[in-house]
N, C-alpha and C positions, 0 to 999 in steps of 0.2 A: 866849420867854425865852432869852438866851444864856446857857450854862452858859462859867465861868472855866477859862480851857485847863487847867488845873492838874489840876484837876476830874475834867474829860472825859476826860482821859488815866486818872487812877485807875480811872474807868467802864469806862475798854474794855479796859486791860490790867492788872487787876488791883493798880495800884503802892500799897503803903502798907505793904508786908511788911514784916517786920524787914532782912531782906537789900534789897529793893528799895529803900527809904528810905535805904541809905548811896549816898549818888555814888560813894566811891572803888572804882574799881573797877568800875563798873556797864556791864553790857553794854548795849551801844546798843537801841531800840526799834523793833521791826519796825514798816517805814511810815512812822516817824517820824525817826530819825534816819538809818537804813540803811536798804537792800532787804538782808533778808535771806531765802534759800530756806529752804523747809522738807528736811529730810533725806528721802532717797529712801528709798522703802517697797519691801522685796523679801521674794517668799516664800521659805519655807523650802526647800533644796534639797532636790531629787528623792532617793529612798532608789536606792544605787545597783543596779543587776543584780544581782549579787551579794546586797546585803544586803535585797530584794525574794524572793528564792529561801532565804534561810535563814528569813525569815519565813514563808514557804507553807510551808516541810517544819514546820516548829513548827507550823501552824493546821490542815491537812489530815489525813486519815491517810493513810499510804504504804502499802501493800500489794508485796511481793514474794512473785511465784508459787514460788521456789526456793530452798531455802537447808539446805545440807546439812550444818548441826550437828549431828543426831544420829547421820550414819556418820562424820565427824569424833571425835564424842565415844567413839563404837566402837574407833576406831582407836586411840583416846590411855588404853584403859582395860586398866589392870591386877588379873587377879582379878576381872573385872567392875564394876572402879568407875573409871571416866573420872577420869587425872589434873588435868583441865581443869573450871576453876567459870565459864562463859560468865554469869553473873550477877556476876561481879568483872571488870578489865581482864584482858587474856591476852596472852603474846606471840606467839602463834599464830592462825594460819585468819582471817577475814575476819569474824567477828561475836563482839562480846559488848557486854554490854551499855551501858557507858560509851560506846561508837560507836555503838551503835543508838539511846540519846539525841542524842550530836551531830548526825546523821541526819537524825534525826525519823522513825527507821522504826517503825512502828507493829502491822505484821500479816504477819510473818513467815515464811511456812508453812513448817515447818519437812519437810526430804525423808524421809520412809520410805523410803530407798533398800534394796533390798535386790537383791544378787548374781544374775546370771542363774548363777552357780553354787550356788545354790541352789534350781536349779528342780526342785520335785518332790525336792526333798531337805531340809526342816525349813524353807523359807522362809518358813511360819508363823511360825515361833517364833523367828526371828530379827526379823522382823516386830512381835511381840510385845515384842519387848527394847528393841525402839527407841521405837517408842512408849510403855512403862514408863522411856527415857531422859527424854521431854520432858514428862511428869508429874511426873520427878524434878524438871526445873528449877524450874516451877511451885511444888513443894512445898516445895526451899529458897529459891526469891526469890517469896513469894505479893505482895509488897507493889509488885514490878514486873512478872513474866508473870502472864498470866492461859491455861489453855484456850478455845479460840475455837471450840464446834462448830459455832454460826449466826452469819448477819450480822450479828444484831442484839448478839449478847455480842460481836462487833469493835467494833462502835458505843458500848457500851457500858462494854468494854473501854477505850474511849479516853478517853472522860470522865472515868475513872476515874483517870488519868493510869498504865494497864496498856499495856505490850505483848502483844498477843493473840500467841498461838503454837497458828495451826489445823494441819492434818499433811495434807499428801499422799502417796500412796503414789506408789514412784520404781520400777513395774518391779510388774507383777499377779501376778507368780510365787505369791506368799503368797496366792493363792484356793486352791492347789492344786487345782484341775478340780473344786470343789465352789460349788454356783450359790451357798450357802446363806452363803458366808463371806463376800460383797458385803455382807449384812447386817451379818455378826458383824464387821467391820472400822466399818461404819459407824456400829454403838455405840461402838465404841472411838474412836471421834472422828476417822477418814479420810473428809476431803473431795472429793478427787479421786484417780484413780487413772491414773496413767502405764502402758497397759498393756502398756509391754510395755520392754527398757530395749536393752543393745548388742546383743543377739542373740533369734533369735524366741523364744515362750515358747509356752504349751499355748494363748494366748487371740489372739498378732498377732503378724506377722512386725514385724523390727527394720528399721529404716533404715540403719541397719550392720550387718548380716547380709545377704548375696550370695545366701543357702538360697532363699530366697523360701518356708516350708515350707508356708504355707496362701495364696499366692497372694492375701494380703491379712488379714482377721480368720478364724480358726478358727471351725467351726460352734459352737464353748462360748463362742469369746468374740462371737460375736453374739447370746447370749443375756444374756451378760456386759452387754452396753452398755447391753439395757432394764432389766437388773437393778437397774443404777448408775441409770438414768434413775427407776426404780420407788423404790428409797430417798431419791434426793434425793445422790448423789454424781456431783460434775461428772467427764463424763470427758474425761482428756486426752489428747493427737492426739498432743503432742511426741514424738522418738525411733521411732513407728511408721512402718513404710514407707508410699510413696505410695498405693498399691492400699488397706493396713488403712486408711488417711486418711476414701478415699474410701467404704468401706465403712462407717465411722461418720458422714462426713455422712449418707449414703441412712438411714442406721437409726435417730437418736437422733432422742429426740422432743423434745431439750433444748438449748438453744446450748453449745457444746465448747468450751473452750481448751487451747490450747498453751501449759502454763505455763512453758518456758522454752527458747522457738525464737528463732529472727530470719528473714532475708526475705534467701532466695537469690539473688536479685538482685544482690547484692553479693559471694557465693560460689558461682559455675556451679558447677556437677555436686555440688555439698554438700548431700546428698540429708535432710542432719539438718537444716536450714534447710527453711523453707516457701515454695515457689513463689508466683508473683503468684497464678496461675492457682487454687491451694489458698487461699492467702489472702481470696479475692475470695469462695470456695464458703464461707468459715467468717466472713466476716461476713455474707453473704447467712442464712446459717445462726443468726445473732445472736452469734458468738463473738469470742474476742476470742484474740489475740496478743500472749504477753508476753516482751517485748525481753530475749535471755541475752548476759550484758555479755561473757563468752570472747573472748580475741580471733580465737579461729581462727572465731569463727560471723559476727565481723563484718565481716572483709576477706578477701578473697580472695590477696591479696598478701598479707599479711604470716601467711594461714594456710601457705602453701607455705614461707614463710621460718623458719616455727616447726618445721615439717616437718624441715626441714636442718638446723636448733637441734638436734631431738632426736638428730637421728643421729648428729650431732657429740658430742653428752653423751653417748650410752648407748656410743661409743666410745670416748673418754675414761676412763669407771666399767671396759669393759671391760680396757680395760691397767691398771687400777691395781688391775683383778681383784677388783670391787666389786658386788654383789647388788643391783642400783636400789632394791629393798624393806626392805634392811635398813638399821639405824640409822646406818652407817658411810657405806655407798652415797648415802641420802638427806641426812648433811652434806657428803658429798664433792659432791653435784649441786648444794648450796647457793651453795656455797664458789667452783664454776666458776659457777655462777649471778651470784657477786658480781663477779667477774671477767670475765664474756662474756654481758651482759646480753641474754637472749631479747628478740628482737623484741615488740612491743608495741602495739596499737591505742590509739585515745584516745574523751576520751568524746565527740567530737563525732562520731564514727562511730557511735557507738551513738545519739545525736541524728537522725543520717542513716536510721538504720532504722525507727526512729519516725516523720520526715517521710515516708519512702518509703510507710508503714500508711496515714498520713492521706491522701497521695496516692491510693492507691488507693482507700480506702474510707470514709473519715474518722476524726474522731477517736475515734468510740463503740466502736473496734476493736483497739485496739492499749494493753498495760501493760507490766507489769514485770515477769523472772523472771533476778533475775542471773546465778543460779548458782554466788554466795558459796559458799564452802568445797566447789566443786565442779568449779572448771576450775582449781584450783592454783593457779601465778605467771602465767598468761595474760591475768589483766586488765585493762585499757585504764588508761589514762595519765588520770586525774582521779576514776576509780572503782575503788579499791581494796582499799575495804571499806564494811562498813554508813554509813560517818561521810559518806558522797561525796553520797547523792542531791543534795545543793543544788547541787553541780557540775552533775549533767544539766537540774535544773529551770533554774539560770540561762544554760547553753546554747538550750534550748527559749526561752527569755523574748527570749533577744537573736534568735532567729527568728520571735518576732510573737508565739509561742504565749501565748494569755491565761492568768490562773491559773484558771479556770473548767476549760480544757480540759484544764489543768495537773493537776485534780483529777479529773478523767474517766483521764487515764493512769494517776495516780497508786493510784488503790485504786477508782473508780465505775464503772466498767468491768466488772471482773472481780466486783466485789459484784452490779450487776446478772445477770450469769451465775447466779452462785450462787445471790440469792436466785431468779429461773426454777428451779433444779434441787431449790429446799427447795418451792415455789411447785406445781411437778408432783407432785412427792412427796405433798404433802400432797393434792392431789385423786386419788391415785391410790395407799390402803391396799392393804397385802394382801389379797388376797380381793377386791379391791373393784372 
């Protein structure tokens, strides 16, 4: 049977609508009275670098090994109460909170830094003050920081949509030569311990210190490192001289980090920076190395050129007969600051110390310890404050790095350490 073209044409293209049924106006019909193309089908565009790296720092957690608000918040406190609320915006130092959201920073460790002038001189209990600072925060923003003593409250921490705020100590001065107070810090919620900071102290000679005074770790603090090993606090390498280095490779039964070195490599004779050669003994070791954004730790050029800077300033303060420490001095360095901008690194240097870890040893080696509110105006050109990591992750991405390993620098790294040192601890009680 032959069906009536009329017909056939309604069968195959639908025609009987209300719109198709007028001629005037009627688009011609594909096949029939045109060839017309179908419109080209395109996928949606690629998320760019950039907005691929503000998504990872929102999905991942960030981990920085260094971040020294609480001798910040020392500094800015009158009577004992820090003018500064790092749980509101600040015009100040390099962390609060509204940056550490744009960020995406998540686990903060906040520094115990405490004075090698304080050695054997109440470094406890300055100690003590610092750490009752970053329970203060806690205690006024509970709905955004949280205490971090284990991995698993960072973890947990973060679901929670909290910033964990775990504590390292910045400088062991605060054992004072007693084995027992490794412990009593490690109730107090200190996770690792820097042992030693510019100059030696009762437990390690300093890597800025020339004394050389124990030729490496002191006999207390090699009792010191199983101590930390036997509680379950990581210890860290950063700031001790080479010899203390190697003497806590030989000794710890536990992988070490340097929570906030970089890789001499890029600064000869910067004895605060970690050698290939050290480098290579501390991932062999399972540790890890975390990247401090300063500029003077990441170029060797523009360390010397910072070098000339200061001497140019503390010049400068000197004829206008100015205290560098007091409040006059410290806007007068501002003010030439605005005016004769210090040299500066950028963040693909600090990208470059990271490639340089993988080089040598791969990625399972190397994190993060910027040294937020602890290298002043020295830091690099994209990283300025907590608000930057997506700057270094989309640096990393435009040199291949996957967000998998993006995630291993980021915080998986340094969590595996820790949990190893919560992991020993737990097979190895007192007494036991």
């Amino acid at each position: 049977m032959r069906w009536p073209t009329v017909v056939l044409l309604s069968l195959l293209f639908g025609c009987g609508s209300k719109s198709e049924s007028s001629t005037a106006g009627a688009k011609p019909i594909a096949g029939v009275d045109e060839q017309v193309e179908a419109p080209p089908t395109s996928a949606p565009p690629s998320p760019t670098v950039e907005a691929r790296a503000e998504a990872l720092a929102k999905s991942i957690i960030i981990l920085d090994g260094h971040i020294d608000v609480p001798w910040r918040l020392e500094k800015s406190s009158k009577d004992g109460v820090s003018t500064e609320d790092v749980g509101a915006a600040t015009d100040s130092g390099d962390f609060d909170l509204p940056r550490a959201r744009a960020g995406g920073l998540d686990a903060p460790f906040m520094s115990i830094y405490v004075s090698p002038d304080f050695e054997m001189n109440g470094a406890d209990a300055v100690a003590e003050r610092l750490i009752a600072s970053v329970e203060g925060i806690v205690a006024k923003h509970p709905d955004d920081f949280a205490l971090a003593p284990s991995v698993q409250s960072v973890r947990n921490n973060f679901k929670a949509g909290r910033i964990s705020l775990p504590m390292g100590m910045e400088n062991g001065a605060p054992l004072m030569g007693k084995l027992e107070n490794v412990a009593r810090f490690h109730e107090r919620g200190i996770r690792y311990i820097t042992l030693a900071h510019s100059k030696d102290n009762h437990i390690s000679d300093s890597s800025y210190d020339d004394r050389h005074t124990h030729g490496g770790l002191s006999a207390f603090g090699k009792t010191v490192v199983a101590e930390m090993n036997r509680v379950g606090i990581m210890v860290d390498v950063s700031h001790i001289s080479d010899e203390a280095f190697w003497d806590v490779i030989e000794l710890s039964k536990v992988p070490v980090i340097a929570s906030h070195s970089s890789c001499r490599h890029f600064t000869p004779g910067f004895e605060r920076n970690m050698s290939d050669e050290m480098i290579r003994a501390l991932a062999k070791a399972g540790g890890v190395i975390q990247i401090n954004f300063g500029s003077g730790f990441l170029d060797g050029e523009v360390r010397e050129a910072r070098k000339a800077y200061d001497v140019a300033l503390d010049a400068y303060l000197k004829v206008k007969g100015l205290d560098p420490d007091s409040d006059e001095g410290e806007a007068a360095a501002k003010a030439y600051a605005a005016e004769n901008p210090a040299p500066r690194s950028t963040v693909a240097k600090v990208a470059d110390h990271v490639e340089h870890v993988i080089g040598l040893v791969g990625v399972e080696h190397v994190g993060l310890g910027s040294d937020f509110d602890g290298v002043g105006d020295s830091l690099p050109e994209g990283l300025r404050s907590v608000a930057d990591y997506p700057n270094l992750f989309a640096e990393l991405l435009r040199r291949g790095r996957t967000e998998a390993e993006l995630e291993k620098i980021a915080s998986g790294n340094v969590l595996r350490v820790w949990r190893a040192a919560e992991a020993f601890a737990a097979e190895h009680p007192a007494g036991g």
